[in-house]
BAZA-342713 format. One record per atom (N, C-alpha, C): residue number from 1; residue in one letter; y, z, x negated. Coordinates in Angstrom, 2 decimals. Example, Ala and Ser with C-alpha at 12.3 -4.5 7.8 and 13.67 -1.06 7.14 Angstrom:
# residues 2
@n->1; res->a; y->-5.69; z->7.80; x->-13.19;
@n->1; res->a; y->-4.50; z->7.80; x->-12.30;
@n->1; res->a; y->-3.30; z->7.80; x->-13.20;
@n->2; res->s; y->-2.25; z->7.08; x->-12.85;
@n->2; res->s; y->-1.06; z->7.14; x->-13.67;
@n->2; res->s; y->0.03; z->7.87; x->-12.90;
END
This chain:
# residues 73
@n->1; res->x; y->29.42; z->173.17; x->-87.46;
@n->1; res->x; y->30.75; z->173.75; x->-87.51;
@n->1; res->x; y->30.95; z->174.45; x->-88.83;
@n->2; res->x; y->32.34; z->174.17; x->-89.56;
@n->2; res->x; y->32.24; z->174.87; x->-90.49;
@n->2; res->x; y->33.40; z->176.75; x->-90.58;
@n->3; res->x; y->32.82; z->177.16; x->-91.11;
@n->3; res->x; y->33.63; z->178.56; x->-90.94;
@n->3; res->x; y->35.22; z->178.43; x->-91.09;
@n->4; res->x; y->35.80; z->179.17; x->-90.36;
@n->4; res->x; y->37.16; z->178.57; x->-90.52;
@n->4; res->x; y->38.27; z->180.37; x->-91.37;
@n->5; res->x; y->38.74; z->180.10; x->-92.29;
@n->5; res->x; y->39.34; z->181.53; x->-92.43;
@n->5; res->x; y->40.81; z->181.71; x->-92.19;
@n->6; res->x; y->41.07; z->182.61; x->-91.05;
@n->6; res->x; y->42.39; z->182.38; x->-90.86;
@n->6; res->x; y->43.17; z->184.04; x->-91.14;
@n->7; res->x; y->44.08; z->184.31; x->-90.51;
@n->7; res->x; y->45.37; z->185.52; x->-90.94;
@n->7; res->x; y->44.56; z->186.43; x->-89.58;
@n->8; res->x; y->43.44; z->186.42; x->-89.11;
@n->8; res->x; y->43.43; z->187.65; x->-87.85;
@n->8; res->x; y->41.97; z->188.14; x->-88.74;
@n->9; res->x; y->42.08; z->189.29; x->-88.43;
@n->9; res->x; y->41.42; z->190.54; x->-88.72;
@n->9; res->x; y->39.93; z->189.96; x->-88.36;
@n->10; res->x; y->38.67; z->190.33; x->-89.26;
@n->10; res->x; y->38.02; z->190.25; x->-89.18;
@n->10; res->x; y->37.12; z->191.23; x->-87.58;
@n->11; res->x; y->35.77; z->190.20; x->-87.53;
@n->11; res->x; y->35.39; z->190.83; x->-86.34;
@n->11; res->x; y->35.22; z->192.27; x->-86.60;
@n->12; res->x; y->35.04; z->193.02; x->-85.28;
@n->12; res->x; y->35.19; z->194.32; x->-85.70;
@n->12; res->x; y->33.16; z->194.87; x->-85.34;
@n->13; res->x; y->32.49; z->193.87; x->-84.79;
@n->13; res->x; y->31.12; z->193.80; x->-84.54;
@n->13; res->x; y->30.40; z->193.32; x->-85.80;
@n->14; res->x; y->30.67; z->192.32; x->-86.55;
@n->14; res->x; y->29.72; z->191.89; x->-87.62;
@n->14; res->x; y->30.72; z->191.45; x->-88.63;
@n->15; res->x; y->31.93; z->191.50; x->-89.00;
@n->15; res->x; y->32.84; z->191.55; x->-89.92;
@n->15; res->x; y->33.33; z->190.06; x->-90.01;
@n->16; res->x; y->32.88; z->189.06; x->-88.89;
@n->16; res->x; y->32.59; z->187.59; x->-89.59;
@n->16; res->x; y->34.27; z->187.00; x->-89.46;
@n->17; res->x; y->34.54; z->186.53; x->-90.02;
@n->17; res->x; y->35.89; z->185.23; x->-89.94;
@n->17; res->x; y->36.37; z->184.22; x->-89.33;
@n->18; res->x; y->35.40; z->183.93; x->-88.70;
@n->18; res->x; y->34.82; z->182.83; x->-88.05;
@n->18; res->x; y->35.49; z->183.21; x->-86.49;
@n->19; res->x; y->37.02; z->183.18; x->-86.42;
@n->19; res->x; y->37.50; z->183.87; x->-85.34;
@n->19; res->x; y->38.69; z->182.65; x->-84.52;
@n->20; res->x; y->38.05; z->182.88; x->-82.96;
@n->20; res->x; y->38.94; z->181.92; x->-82.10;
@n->20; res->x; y->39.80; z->182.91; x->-80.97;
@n->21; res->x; y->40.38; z->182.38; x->-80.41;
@n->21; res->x; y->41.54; z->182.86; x->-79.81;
@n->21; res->x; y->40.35; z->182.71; x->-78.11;
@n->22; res->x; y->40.60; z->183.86; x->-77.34;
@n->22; res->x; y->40.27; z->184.07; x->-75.80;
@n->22; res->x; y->41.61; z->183.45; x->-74.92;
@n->23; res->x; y->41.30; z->182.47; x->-74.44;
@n->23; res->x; y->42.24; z->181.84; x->-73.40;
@n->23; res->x; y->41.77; z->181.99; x->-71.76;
@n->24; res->x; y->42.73; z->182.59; x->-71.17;
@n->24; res->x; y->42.79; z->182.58; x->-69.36;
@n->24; res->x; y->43.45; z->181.69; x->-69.08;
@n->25; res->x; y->43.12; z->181.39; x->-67.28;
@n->25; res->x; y->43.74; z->180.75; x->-67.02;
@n->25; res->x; y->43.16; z->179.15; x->-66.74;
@n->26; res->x; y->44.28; z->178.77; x->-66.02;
@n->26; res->x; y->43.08; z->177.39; x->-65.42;
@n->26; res->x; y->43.83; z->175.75; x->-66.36;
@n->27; res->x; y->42.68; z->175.64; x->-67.65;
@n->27; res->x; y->43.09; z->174.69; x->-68.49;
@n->27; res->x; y->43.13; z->173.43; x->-68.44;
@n->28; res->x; y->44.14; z->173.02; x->-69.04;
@n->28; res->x; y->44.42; z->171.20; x->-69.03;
@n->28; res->x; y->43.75; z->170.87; x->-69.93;
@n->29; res->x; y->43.91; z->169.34; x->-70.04;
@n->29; res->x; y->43.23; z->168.60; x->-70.39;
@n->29; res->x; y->42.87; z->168.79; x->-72.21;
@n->30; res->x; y->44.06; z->169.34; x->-72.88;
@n->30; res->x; y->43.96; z->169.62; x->-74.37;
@n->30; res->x; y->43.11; z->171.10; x->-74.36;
@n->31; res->x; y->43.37; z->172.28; x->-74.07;
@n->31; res->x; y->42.34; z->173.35; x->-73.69;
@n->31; res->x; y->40.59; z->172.92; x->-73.40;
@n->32; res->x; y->40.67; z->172.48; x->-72.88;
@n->32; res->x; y->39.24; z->171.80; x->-72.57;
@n->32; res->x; y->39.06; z->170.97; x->-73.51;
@n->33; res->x; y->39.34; z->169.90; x->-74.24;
@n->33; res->x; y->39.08; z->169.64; x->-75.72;
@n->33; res->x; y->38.79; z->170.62; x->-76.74;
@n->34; res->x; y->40.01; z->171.52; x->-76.59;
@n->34; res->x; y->39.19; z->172.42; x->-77.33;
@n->34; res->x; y->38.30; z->173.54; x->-77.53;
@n->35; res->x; y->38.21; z->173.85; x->-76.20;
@n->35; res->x; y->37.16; z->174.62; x->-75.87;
@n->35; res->x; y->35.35; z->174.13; x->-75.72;
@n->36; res->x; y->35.96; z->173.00; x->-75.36;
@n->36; res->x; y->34.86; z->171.77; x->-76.15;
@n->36; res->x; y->33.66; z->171.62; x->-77.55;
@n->37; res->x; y->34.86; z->171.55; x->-78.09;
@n->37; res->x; y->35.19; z->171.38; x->-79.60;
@n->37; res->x; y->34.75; z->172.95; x->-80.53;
@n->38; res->x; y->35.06; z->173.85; x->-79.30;
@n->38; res->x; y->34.84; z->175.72; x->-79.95;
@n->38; res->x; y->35.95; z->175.92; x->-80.91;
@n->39; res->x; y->36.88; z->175.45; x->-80.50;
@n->39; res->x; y->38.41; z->175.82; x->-81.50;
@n->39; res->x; y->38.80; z->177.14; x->-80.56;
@n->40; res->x; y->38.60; z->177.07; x->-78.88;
@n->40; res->x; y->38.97; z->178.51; x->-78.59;
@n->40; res->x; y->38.04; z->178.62; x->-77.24;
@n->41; res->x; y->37.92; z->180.04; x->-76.84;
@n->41; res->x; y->36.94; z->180.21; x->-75.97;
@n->41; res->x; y->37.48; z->180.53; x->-75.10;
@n->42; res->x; y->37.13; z->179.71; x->-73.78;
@n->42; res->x; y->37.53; z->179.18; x->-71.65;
@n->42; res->x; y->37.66; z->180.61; x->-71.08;
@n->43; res->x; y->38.00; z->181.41; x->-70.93;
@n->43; res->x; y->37.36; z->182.92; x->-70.20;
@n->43; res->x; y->37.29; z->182.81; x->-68.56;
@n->44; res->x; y->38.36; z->181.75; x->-68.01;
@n->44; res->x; y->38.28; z->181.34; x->-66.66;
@n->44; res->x; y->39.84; z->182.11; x->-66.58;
@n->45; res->x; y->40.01; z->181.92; x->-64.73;
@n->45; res->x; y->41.26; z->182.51; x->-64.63;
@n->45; res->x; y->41.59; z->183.58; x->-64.22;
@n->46; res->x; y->40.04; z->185.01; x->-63.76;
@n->46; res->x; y->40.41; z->186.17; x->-63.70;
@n->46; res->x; y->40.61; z->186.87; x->-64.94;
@n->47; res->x; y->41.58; z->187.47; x->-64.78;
@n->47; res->x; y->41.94; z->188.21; x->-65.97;
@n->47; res->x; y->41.52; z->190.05; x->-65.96;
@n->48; res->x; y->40.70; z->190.48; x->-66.65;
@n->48; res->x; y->40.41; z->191.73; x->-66.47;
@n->48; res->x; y->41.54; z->192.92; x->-67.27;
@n->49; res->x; y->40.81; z->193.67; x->-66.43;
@n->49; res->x; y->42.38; z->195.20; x->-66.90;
@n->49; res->x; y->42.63; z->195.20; x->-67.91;
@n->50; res->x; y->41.73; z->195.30; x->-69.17;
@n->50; res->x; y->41.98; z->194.93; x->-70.73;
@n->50; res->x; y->40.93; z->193.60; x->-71.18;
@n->51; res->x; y->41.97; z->192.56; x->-70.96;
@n->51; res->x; y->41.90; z->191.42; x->-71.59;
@n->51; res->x; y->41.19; z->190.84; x->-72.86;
@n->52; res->x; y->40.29; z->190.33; x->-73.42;
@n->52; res->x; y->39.74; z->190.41; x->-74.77;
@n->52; res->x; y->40.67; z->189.14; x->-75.30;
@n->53; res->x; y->41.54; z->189.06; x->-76.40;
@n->53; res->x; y->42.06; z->188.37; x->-76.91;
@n->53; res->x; y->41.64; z->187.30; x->-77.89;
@n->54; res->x; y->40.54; z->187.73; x->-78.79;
@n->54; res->x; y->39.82; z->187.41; x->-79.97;
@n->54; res->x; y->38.07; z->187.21; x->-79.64;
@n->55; res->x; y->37.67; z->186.43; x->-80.65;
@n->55; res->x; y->36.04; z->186.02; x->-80.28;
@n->55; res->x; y->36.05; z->185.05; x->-81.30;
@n->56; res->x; y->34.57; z->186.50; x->-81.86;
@n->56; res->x; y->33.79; z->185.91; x->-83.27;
@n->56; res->x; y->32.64; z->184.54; x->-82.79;
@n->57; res->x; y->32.89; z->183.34; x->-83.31;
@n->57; res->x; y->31.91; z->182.37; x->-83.15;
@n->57; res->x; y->30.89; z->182.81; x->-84.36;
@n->58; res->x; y->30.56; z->183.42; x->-84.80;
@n->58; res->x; y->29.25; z->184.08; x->-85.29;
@n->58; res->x; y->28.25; z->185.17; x->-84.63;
@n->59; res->x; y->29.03; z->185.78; x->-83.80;
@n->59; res->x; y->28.49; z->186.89; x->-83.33;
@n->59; res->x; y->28.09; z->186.36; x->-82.10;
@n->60; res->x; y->29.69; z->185.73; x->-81.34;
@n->60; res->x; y->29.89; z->185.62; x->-79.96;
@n->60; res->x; y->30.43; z->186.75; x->-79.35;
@n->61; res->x; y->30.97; z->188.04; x->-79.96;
@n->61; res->x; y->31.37; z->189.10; x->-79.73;
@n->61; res->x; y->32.76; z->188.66; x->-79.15;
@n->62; res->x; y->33.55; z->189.60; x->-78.38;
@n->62; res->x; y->34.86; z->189.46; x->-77.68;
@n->62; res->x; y->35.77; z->190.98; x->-77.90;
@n->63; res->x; y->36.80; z->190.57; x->-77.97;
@n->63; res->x; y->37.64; z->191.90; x->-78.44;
@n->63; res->x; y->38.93; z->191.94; x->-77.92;
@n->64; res->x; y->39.65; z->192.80; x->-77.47;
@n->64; res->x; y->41.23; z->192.34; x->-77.21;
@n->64; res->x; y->41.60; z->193.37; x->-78.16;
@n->65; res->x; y->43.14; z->192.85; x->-78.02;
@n->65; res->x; y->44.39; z->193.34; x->-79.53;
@n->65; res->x; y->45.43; z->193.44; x->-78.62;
@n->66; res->x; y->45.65; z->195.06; x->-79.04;
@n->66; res->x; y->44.82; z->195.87; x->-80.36;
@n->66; res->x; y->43.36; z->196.45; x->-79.36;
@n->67; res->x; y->42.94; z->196.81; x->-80.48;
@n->67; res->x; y->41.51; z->197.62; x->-79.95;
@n->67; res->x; y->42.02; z->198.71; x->-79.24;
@n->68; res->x; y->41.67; z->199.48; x->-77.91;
@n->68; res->x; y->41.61; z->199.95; x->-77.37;
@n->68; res->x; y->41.39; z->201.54; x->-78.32;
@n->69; res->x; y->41.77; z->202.66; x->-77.91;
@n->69; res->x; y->41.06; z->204.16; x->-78.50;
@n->69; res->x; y->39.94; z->203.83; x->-77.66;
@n->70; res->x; y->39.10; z->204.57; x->-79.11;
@n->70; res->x; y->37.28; z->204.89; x->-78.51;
@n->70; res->x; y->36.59; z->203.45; x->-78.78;
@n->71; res->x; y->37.31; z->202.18; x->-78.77;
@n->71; res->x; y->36.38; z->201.03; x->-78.34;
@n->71; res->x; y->35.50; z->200.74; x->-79.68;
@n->72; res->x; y->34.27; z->200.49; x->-79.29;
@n->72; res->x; y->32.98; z->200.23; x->-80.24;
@n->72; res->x; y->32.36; z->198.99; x->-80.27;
@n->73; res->x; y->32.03; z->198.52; x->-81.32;
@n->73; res->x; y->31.42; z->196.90; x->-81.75;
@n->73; res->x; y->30.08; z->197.00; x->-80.83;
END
């Protein structure tokens, strides 16, 4: 896989770029390609109280937006 650099904020755990989008929810057939593929990461279809939106494929770290007060890498 090669690093991809896009317009969202670097991880806030290891600084990396290398950043995909957290998808809920129960996915079709293009979602599953690309979750496949690691273009974005499956979370399933419970959704927790604060949601992680973002996820470093370097780290594997998970984050939702905006960061929470207090929240730590």
């Amino acid at each position: 896989m090669t690093e991809e650099t896009n317009e969202h904020s670097p991880c806030p755990a290891c600084g990396g770029r290398d950043i995909v989008a957290v998808v809920y929810g129960l996915p079709g057939p293009e979602l599953h390609r690309q979750g496949r593929q690691g273009e974005v990461v499956l979370a399933g279809c419970l959704v927790p109280p604060v949601p992680d939106s973002w996820a470093c494929r370097s780290c594997k770290r998970r984050w939702p937006d905006p960061l929470p007060p207090g929240w730590r890498a």
